[in-house]
N, C-alpha and C positions, 0 to 999 in steps of 0.2 A: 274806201267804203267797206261794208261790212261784204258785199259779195265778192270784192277783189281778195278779201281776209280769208273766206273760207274757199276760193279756188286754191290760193296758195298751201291752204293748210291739206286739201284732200291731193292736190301734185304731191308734197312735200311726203305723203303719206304712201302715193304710188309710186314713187319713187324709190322710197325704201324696201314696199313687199314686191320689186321686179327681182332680185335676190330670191333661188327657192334652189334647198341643193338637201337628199335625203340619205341617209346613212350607207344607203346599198347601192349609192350614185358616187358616193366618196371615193373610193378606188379608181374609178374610171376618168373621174376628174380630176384628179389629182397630176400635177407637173411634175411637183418636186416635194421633199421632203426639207422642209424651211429650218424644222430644229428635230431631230428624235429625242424623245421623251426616257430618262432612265430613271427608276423608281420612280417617288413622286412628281416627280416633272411630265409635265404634257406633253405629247407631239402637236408641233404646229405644219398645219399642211399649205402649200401653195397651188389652191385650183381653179378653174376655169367654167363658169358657167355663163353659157349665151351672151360669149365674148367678155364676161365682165370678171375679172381675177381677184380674190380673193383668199386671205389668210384665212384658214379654220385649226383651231385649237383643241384639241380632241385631248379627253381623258380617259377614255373607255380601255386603253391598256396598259393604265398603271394598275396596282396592286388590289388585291379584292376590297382588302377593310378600306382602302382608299376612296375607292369608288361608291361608297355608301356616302361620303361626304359630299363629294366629288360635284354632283349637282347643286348644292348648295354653294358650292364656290364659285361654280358658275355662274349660279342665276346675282353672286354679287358682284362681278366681274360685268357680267350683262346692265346690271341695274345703275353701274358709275359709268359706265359708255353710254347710257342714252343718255344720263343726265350731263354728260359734258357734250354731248352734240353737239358739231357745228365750232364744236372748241376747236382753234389753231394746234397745232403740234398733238390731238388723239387722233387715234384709226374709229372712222365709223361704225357704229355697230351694223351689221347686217340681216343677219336668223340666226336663229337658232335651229342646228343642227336636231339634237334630239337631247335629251339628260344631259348628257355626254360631252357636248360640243357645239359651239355656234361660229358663224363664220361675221369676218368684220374685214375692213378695208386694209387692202393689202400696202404696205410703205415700203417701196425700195429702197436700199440703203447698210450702212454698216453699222453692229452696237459699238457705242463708245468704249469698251470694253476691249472692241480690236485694234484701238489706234495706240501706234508704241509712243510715249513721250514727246514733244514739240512738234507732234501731226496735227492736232488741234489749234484751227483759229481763232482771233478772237471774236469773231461773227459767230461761230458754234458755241464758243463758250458763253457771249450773249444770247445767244438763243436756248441754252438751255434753261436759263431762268423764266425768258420769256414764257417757254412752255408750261412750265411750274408756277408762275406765277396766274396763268391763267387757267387752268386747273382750280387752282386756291381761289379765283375771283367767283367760281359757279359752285364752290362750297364743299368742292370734292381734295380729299386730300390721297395720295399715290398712297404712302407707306411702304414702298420696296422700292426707293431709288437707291438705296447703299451698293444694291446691285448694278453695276454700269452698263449690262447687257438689256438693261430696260430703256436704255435712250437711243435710239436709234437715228444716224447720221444723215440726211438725204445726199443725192448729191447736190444739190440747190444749195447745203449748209444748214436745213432747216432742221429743226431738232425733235421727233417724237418720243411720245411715252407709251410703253404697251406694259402687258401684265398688269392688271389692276385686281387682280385676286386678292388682296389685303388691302385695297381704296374703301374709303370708308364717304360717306354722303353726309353731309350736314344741311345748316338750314330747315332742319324739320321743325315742323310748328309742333311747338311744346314739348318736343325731344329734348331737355339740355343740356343733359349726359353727353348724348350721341352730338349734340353741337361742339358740347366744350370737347368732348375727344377726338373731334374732327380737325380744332384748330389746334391742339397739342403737336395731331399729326402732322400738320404745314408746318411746323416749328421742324420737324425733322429733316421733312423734302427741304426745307432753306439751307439744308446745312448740305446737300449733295455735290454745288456746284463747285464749294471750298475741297469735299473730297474727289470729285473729278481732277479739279486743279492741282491737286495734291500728287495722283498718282500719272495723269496725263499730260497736265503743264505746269509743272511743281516751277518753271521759272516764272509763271504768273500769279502766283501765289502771293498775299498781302497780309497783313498784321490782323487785316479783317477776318479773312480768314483762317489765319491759325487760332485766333481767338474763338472764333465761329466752330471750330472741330474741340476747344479743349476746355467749351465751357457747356456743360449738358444743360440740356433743355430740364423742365419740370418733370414731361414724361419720363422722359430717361433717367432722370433722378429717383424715379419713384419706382419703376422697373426696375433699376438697382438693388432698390432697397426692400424689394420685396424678392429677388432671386438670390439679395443675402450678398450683392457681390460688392 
């Protein structure tokens, strides 16, 4: 019924702002240092508030002309984590920290990026598409899987995706630019798990996928051809 609708919707709602962590609190919460940030790259921190742990992603000390953008890449980083909520394989968004930095659910585990060759099973390796494929079914496309340090191992085998600084949102009513360059982008994230397989379990590699790496997508054709390459 309509009042069981909106108990869940104002839980759902409490549940998210019990998360509250302010920039002059960051220090003192802080565990560990999850990634140090050099030049452009952000630090990501591992901290603790009222028992509940959390990733925060801070840019406040990269570079000056950086940080003039820096917010604006947040707020679209922010903007494809709400909208995949609830999605299998993302970190939930949490707060936003301040310009600077918002905190999101913390995923223990390894980037694909650290496993040497024939580490990866074929349960991870399904499971990365799974993640990507659902990603793609709520209209959000990644756009920086070619980095392998964006999927992260659980131990369970489950696969997430973090970094969404370059995710783009689709499904906009009457956007069809930003739709069609939404699904250009899923054409690219399709081609990750062939490059995973390439560099991580090159013996599970199929026809499909070489094909899949050595025939470019439209976008890519058209980035080509406009950087003249």
């Amino acid at each position: 019924c309509l009042c069981e609708i909106l108990v869940a919707f104002v839980l759902k709602n409490m549940q998210k702002s019990t998360f509250l962590l302010h920039r002059r609190d960051l220090v003192s919460r802080t565990i560990r240092v999850i990634h140090q940030g050099k030049g452009l790259q952000s630090s990501v921190y591992l901290v603790e508030v009222g028992g509940q742990r959390a990733a925060v992603k801070d840019c406040s000390r990269t570079p000056v002309k950086f940080r003039i953008i820096a917010p604006w890449l947040i707020a679209r980083e922010i903007k494809a984590l709400k909208a995949l909520d609830g999605t299998p394989g993302v970190p939930r968004f949490l707060a936003r920290v301040d310009r600077h930095a918002f905190a999101m659910e913390y995923v223990e585990g390894r980037p694909i990026a650290e496993f040497k060759p024939g580490e990866l099973s074929l349960q991870v390796l399904e499971n990365v598409q799974k993640s990507i494929d659902a990603i793609h079914a709520r209209g959000v496309s990644h756009g920086d899987l070619k980095r392998r340090s964006n999927l992260i191992v659980t131990p369970d085998e489950q696969v997430y995706l973090i970094d969404f600084a370059a995710a783009l949102v689709g499904n906009r009513a009457l956007n069809f630019p930003a739709n069609w360059l939404q699904k250009r982008m899923a054409e690219i994230d399709n081609k990750s798990l062939s490059k995973i397989k390439k560099f991580s379990a090159p013996d599970q590699m199929t026809q499909a996928d070489w094909d899949n790496l050595n025939n470019r997508t439209p976008l890519e054709k058209w980035v080509r051809r406009l950087l003249g390459r």
